[in-house]
mmCIF entry with sequence, helices, sheets and N, C-alpha, C, O atoms, coordinates in Angstrom:
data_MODEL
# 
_entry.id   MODEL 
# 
_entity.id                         1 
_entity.type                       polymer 
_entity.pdbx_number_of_molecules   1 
# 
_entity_poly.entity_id                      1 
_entity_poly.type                           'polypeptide(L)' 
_entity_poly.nstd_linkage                   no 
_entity_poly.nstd_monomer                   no 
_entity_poly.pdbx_seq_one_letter_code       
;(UNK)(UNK)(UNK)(UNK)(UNK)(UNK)(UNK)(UNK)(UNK)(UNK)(UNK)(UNK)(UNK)(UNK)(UNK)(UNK)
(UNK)(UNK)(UNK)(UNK)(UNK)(UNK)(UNK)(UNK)(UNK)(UNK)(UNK)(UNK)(UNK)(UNK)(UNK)(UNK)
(UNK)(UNK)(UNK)(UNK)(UNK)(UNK)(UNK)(UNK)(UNK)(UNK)(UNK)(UNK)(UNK)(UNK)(UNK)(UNK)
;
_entity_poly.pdbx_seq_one_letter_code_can   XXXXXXXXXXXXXXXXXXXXXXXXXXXXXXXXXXXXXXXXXXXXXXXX 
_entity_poly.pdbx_strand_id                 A 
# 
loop_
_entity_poly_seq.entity_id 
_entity_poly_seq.num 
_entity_poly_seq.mon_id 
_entity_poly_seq.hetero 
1 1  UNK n 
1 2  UNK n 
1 3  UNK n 
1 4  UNK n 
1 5  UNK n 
1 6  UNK n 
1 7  UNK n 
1 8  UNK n 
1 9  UNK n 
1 10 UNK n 
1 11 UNK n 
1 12 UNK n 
1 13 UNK n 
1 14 UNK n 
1 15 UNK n 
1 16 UNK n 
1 17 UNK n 
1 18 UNK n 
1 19 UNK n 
1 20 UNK n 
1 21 UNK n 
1 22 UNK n 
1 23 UNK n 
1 24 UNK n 
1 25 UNK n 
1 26 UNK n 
1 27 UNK n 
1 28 UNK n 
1 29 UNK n 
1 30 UNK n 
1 31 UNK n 
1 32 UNK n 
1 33 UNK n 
1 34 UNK n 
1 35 UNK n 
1 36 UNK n 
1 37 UNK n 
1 38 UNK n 
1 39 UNK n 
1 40 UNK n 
1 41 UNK n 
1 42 UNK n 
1 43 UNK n 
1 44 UNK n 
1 45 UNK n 
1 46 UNK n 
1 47 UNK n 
1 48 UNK n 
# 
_struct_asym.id          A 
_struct_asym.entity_id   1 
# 
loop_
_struct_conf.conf_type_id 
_struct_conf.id 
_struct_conf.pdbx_PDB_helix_id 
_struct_conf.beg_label_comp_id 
_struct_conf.beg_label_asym_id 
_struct_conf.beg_label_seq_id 
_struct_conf.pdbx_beg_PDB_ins_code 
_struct_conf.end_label_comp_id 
_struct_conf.end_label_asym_id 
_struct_conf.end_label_seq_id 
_struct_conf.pdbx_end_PDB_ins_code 
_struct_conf.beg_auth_comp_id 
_struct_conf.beg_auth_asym_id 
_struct_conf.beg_auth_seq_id 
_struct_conf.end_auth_comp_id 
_struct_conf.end_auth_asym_id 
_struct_conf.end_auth_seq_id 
_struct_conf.pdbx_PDB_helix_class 
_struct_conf.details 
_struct_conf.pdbx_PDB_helix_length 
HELX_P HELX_P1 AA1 UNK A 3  ? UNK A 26 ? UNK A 3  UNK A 26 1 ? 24 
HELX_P HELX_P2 AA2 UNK A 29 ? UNK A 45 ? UNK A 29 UNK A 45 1 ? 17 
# 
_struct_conf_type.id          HELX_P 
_struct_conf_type.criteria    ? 
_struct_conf_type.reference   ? 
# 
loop_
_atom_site.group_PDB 
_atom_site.id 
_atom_site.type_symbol 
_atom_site.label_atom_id 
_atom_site.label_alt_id 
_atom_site.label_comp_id 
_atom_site.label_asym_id 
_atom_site.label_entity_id 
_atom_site.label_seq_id 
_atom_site.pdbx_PDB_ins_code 
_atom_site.Cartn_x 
_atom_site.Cartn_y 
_atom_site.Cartn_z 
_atom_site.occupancy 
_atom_site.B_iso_or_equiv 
_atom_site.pdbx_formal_charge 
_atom_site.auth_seq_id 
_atom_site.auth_comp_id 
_atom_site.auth_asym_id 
_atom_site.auth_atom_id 
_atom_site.pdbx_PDB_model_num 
ATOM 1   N N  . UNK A 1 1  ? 0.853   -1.192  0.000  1.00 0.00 ? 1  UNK A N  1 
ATOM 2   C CA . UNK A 1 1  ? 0.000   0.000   0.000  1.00 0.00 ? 1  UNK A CA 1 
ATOM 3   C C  . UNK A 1 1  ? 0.886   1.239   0.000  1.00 0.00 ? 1  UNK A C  1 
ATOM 4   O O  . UNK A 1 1  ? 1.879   1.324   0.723  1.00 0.00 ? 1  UNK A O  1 
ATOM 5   N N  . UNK A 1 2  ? 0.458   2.281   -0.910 1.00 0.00 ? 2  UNK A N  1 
ATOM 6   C CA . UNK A 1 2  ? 1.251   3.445   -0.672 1.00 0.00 ? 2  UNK A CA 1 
ATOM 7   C C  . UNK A 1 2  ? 1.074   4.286   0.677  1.00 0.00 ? 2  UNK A C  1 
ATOM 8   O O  . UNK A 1 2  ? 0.521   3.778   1.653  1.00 0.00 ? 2  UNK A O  1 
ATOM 9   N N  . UNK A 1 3  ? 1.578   5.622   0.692  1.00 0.00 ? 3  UNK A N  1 
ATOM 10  C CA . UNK A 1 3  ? 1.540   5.836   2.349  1.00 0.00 ? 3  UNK A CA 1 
ATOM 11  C C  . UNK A 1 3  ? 0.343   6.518   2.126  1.00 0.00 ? 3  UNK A C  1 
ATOM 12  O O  . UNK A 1 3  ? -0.128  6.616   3.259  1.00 0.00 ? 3  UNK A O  1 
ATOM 13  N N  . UNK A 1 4  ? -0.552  7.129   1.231  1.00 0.00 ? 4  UNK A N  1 
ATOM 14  C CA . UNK A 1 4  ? -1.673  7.917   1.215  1.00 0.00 ? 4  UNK A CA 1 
ATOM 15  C C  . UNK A 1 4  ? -2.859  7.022   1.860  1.00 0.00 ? 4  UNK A C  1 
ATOM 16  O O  . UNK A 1 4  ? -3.576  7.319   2.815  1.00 0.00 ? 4  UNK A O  1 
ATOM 17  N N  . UNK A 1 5  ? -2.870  5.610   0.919  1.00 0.00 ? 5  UNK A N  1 
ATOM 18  C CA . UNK A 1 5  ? -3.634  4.841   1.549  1.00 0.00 ? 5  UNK A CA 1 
ATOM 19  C C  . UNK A 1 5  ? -3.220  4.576   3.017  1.00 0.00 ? 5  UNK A C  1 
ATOM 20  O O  . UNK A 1 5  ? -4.036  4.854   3.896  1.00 0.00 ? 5  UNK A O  1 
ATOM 21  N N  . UNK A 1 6  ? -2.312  4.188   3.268  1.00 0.00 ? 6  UNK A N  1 
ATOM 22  C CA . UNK A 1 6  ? -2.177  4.084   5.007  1.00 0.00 ? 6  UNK A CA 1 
ATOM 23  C C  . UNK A 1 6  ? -2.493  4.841   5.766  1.00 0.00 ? 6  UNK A C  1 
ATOM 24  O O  . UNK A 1 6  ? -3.110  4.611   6.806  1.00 0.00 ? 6  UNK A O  1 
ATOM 25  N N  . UNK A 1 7  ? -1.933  6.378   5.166  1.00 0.00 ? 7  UNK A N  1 
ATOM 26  C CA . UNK A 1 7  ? -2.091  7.835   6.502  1.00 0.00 ? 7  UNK A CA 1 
ATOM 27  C C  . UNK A 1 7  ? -3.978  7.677   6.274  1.00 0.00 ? 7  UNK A C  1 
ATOM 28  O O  . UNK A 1 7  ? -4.697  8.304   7.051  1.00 0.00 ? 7  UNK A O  1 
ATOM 29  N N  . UNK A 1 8  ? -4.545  6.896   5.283  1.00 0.00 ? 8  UNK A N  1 
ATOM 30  C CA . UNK A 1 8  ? -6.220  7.722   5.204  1.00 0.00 ? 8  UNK A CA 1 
ATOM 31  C C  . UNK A 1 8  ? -6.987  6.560   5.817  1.00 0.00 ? 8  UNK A C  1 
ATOM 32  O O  . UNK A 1 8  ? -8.160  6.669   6.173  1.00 0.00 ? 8  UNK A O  1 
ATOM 33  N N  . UNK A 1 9  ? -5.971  4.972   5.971  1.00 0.00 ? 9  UNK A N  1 
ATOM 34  C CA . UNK A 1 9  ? -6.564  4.217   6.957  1.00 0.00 ? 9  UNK A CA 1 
ATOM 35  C C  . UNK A 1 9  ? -6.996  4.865   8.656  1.00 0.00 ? 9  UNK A C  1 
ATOM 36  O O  . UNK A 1 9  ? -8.019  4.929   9.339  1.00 0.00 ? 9  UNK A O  1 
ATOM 37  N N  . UNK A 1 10 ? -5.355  5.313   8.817  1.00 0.00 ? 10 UNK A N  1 
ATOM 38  C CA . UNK A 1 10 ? -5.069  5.369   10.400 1.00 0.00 ? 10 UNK A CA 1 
ATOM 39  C C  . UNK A 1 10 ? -6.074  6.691   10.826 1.00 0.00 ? 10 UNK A C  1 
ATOM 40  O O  . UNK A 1 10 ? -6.313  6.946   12.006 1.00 0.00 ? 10 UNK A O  1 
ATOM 41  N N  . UNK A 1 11 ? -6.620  7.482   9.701  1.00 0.00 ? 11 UNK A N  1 
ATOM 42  C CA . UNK A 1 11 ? -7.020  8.466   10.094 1.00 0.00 ? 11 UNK A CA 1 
ATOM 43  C C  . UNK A 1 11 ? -8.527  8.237   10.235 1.00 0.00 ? 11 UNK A C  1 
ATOM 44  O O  . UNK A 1 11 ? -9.109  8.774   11.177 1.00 0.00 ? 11 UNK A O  1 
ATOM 45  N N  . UNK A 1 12 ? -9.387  7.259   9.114  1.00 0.00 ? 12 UNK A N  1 
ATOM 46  C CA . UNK A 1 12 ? -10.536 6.527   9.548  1.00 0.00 ? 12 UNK A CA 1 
ATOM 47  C C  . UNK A 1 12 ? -10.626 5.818   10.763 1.00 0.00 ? 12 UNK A C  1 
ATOM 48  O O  . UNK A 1 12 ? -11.625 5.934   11.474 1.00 0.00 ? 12 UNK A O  1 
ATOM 49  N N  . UNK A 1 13 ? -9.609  5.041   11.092 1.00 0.00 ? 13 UNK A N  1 
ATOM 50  C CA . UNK A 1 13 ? -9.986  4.266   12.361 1.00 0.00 ? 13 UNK A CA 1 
ATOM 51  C C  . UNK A 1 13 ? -9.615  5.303   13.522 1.00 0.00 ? 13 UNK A C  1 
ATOM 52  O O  . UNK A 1 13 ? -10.157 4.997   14.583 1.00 0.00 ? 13 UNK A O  1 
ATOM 53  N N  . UNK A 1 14 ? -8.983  6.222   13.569 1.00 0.00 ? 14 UNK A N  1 
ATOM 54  C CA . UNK A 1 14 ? -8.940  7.051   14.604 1.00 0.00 ? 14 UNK A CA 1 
ATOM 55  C C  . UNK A 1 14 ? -10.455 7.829   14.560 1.00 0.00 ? 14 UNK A C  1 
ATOM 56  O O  . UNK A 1 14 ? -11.030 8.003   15.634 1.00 0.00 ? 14 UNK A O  1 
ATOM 57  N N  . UNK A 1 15 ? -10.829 8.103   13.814 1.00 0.00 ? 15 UNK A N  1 
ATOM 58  C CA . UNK A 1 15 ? -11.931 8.737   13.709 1.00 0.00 ? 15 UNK A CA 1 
ATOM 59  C C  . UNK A 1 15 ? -13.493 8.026   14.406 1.00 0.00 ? 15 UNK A C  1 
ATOM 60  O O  . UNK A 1 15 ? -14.286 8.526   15.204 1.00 0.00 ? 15 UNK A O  1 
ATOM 61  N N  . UNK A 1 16 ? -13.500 6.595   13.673 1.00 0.00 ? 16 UNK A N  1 
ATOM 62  C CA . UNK A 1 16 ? -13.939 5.916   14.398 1.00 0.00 ? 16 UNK A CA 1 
ATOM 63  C C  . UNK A 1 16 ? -13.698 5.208   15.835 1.00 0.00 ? 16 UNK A C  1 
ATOM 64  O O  . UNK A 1 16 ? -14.467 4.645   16.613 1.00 0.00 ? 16 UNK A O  1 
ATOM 65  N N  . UNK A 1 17 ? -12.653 5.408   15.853 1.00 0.00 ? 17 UNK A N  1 
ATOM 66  C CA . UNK A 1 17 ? -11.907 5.314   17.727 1.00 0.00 ? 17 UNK A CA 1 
ATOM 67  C C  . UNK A 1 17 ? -12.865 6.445   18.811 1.00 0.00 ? 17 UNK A C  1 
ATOM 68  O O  . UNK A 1 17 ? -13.464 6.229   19.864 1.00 0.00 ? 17 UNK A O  1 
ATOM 69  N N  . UNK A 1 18 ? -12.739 7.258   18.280 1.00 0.00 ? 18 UNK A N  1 
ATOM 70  C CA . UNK A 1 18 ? -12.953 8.968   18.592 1.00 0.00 ? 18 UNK A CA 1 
ATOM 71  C C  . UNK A 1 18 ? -14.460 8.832   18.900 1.00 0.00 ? 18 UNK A C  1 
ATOM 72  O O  . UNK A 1 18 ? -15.022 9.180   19.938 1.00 0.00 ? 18 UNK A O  1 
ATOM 73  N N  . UNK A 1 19 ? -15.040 8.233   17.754 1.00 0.00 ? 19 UNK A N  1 
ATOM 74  C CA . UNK A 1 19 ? -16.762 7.951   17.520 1.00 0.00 ? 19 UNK A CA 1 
ATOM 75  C C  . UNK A 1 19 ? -17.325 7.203   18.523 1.00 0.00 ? 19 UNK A C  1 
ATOM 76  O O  . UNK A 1 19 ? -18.200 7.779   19.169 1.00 0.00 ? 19 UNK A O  1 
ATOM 77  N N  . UNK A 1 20 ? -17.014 5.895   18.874 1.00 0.00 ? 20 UNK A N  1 
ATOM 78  C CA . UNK A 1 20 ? -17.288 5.042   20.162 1.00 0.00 ? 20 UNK A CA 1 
ATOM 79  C C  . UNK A 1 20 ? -16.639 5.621   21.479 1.00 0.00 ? 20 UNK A C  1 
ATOM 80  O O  . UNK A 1 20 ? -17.152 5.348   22.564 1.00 0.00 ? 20 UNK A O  1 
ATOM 81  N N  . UNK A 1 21 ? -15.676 6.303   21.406 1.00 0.00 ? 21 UNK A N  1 
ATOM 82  C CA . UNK A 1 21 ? -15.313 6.609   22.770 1.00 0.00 ? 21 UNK A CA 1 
ATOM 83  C C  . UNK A 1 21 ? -16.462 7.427   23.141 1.00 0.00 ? 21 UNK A C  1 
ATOM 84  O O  . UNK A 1 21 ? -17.033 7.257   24.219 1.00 0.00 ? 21 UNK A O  1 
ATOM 85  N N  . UNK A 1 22 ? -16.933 8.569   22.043 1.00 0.00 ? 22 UNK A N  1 
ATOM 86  C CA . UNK A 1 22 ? -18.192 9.782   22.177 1.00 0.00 ? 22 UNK A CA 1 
ATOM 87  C C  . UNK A 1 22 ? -19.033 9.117   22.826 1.00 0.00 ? 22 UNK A C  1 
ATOM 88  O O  . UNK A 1 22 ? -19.474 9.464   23.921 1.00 0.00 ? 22 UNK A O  1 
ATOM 89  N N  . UNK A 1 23 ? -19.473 7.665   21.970 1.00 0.00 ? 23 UNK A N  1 
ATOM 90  C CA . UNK A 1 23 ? -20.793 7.281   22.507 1.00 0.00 ? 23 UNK A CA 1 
ATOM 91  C C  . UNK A 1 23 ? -20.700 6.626   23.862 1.00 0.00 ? 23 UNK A C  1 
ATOM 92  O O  . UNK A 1 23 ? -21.676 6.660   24.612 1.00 0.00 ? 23 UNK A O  1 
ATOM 93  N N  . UNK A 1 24 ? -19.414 5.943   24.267 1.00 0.00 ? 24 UNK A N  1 
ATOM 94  C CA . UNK A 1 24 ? -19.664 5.332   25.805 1.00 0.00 ? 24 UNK A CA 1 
ATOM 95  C C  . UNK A 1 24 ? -19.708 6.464   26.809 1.00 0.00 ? 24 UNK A C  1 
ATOM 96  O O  . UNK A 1 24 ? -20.430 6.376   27.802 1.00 0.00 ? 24 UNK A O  1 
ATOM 97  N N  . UNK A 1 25 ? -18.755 7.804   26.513 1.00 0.00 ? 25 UNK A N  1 
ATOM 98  C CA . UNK A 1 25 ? -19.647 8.909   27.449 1.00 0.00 ? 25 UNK A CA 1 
ATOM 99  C C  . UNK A 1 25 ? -20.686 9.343   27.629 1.00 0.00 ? 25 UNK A C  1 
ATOM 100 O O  . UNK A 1 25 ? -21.122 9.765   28.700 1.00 0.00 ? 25 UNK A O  1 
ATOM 101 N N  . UNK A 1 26 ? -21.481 9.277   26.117 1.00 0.00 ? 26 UNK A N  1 
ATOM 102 C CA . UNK A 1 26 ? -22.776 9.560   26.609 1.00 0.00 ? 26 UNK A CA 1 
ATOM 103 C C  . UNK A 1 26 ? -23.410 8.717   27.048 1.00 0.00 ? 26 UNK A C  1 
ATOM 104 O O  . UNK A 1 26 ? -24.223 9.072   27.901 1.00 0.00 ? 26 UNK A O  1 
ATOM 105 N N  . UNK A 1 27 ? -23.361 7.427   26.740 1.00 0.00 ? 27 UNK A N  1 
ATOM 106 C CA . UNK A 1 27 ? -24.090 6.517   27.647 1.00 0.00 ? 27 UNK A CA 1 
ATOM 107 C C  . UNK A 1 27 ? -24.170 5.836   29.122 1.00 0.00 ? 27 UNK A C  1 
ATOM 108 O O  . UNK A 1 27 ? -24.754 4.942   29.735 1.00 0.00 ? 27 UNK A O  1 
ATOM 109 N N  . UNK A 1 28 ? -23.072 6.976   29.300 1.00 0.00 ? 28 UNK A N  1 
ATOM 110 C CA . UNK A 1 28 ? -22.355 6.753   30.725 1.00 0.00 ? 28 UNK A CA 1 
ATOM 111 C C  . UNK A 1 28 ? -21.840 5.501   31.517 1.00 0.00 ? 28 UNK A C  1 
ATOM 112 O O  . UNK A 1 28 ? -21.821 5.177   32.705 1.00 0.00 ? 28 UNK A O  1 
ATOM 113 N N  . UNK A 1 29 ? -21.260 4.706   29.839 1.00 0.00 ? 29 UNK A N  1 
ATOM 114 C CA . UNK A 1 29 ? -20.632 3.320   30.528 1.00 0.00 ? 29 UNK A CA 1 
ATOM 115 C C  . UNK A 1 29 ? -19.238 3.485   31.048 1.00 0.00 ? 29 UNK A C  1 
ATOM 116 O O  . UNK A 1 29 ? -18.399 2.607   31.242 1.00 0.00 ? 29 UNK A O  1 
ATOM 117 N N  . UNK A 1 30 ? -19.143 4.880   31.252 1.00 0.00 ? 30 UNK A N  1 
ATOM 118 C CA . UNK A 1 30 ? -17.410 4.668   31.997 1.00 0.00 ? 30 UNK A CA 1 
ATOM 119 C C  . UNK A 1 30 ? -18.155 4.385   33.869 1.00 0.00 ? 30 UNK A C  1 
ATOM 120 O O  . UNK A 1 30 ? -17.428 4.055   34.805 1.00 0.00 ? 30 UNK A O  1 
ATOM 121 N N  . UNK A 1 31 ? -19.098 4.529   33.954 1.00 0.00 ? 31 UNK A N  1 
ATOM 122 C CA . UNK A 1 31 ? -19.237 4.101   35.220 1.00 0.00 ? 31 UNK A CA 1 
ATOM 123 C C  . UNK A 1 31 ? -19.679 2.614   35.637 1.00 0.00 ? 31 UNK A C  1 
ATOM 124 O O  . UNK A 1 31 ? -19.616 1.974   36.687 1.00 0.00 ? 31 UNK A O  1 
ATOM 125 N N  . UNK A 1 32 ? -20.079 2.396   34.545 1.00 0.00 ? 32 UNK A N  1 
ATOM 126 C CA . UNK A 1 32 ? -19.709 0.359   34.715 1.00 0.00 ? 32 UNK A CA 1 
ATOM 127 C C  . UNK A 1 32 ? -18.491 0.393   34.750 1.00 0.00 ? 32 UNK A C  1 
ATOM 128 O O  . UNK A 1 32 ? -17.831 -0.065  35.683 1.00 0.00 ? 32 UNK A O  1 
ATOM 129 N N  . UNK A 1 33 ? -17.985 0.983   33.659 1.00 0.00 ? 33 UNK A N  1 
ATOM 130 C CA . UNK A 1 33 ? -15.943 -0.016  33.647 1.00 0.00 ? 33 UNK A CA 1 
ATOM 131 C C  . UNK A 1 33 ? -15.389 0.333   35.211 1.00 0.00 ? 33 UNK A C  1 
ATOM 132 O O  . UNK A 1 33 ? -14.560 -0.418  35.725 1.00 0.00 ? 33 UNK A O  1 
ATOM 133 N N  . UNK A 1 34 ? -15.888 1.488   35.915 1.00 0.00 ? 34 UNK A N  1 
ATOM 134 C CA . UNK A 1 34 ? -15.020 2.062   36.963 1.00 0.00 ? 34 UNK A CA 1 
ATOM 135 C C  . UNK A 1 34 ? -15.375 0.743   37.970 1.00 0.00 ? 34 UNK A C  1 
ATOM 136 O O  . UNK A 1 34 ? -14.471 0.213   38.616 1.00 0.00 ? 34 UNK A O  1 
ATOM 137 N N  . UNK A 1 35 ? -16.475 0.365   38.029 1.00 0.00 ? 35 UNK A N  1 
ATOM 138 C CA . UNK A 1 35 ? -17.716 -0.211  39.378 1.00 0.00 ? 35 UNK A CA 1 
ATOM 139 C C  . UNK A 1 35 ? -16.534 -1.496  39.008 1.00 0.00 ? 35 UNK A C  1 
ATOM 140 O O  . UNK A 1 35 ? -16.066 -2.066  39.994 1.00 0.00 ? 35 UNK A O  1 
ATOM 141 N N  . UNK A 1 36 ? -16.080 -1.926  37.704 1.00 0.00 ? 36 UNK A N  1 
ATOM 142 C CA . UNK A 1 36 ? -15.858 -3.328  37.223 1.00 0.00 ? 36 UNK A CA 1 
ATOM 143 C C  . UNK A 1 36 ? -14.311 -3.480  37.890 1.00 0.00 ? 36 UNK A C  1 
ATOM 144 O O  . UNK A 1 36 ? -13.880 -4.441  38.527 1.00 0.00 ? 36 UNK A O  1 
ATOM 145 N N  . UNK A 1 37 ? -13.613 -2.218  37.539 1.00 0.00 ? 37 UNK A N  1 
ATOM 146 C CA . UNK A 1 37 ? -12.115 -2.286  37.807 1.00 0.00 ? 37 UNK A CA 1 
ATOM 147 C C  . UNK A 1 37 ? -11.844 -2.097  39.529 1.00 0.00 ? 37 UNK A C  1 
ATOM 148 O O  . UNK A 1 37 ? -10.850 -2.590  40.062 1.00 0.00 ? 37 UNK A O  1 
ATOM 149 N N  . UNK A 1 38 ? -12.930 -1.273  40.335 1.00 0.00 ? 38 UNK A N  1 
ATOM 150 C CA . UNK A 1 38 ? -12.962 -1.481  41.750 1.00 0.00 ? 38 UNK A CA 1 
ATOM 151 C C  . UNK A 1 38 ? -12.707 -2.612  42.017 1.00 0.00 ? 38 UNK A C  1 
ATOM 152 O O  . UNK A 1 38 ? -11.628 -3.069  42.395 1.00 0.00 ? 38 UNK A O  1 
ATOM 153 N N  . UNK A 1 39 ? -14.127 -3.384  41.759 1.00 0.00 ? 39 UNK A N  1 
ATOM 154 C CA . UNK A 1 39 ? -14.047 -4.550  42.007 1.00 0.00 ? 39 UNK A CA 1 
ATOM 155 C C  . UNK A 1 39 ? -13.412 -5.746  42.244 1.00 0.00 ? 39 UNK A C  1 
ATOM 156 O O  . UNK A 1 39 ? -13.349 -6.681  43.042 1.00 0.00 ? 39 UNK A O  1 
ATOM 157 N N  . UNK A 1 40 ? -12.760 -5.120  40.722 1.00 0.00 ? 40 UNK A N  1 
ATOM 158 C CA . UNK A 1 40 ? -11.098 -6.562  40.297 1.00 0.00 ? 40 UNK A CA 1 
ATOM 159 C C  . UNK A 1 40 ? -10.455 -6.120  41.244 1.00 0.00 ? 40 UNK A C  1 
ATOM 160 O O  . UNK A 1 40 ? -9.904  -6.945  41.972 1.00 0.00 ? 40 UNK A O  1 
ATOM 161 N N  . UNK A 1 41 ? -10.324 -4.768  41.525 1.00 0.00 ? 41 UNK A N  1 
ATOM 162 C CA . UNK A 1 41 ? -8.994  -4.441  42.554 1.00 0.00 ? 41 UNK A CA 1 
ATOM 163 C C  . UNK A 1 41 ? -9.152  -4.893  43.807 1.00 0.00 ? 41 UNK A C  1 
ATOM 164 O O  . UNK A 1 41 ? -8.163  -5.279  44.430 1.00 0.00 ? 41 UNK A O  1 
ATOM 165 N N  . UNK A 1 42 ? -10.558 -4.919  44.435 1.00 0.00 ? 42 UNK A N  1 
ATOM 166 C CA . UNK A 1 42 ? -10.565 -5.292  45.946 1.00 0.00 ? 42 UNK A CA 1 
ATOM 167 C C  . UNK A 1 42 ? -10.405 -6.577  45.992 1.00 0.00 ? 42 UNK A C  1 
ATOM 168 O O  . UNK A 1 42 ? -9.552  -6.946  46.799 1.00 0.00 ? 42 UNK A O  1 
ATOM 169 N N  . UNK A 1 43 ? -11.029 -7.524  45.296 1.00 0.00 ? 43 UNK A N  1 
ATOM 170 C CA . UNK A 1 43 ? -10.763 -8.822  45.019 1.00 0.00 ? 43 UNK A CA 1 
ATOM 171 C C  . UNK A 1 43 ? -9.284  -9.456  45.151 1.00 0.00 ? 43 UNK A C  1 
ATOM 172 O O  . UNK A 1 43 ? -8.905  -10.483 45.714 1.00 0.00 ? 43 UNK A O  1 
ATOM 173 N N  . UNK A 1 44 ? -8.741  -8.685  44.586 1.00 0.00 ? 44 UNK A N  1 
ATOM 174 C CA . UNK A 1 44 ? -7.533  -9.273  44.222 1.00 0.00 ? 44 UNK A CA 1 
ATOM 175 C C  . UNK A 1 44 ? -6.701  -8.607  46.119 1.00 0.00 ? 44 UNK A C  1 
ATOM 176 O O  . UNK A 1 44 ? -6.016  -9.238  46.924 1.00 0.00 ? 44 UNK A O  1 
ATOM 177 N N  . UNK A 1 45 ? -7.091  -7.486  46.148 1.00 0.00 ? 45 UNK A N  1 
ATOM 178 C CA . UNK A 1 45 ? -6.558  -7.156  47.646 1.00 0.00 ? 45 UNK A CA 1 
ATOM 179 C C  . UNK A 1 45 ? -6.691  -8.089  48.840 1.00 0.00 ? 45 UNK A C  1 
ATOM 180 O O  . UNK A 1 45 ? -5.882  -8.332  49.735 1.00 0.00 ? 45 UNK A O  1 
ATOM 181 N N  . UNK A 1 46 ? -8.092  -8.615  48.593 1.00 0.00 ? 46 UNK A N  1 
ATOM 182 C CA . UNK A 1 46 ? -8.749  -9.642  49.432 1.00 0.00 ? 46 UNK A CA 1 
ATOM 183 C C  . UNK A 1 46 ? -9.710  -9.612  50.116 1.00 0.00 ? 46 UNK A C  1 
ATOM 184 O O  . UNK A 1 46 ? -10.012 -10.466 50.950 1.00 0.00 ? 46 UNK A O  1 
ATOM 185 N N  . UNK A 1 47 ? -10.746 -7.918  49.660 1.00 0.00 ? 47 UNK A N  1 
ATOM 186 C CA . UNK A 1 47 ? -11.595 -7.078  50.786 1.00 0.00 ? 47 UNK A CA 1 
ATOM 187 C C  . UNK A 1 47 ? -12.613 -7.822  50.347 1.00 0.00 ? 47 UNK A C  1 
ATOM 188 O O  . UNK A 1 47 ? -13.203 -8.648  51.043 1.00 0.00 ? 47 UNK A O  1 
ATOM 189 N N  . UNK A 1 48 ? -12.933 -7.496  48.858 1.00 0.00 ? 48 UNK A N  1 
ATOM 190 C CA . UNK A 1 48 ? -14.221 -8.182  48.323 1.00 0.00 ? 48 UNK A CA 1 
ATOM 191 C C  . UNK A 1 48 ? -14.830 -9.194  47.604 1.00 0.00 ? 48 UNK A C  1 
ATOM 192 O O  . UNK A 1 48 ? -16.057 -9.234  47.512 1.00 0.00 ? 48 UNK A O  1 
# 
């Protein structure tokens, strides 16, 4: 592939990177992932 095609890949999938990150803020799933990664952490500490 030449580099035009590559730089206009990396720049679609960033774009679409960009696009889903938008939508899990608005759907406010960073507060599942947070509730999820507590979790793993106390677990693994030994609390929960």
């Amino acid at each position: 592939m030449n580099k035009i095609k590559i730089r206009w890949v990396q720049c679609f999938i960033t774009f679409i990177a960009i696009g889903l990150f938008m939508v899990g803020i608005i759907n406010q799933e960073y507060e599942a992932v947070y509730n999820k990664a507590v979790n793993i952490c106390l677990e693994c500490i030994g609390i929960g």
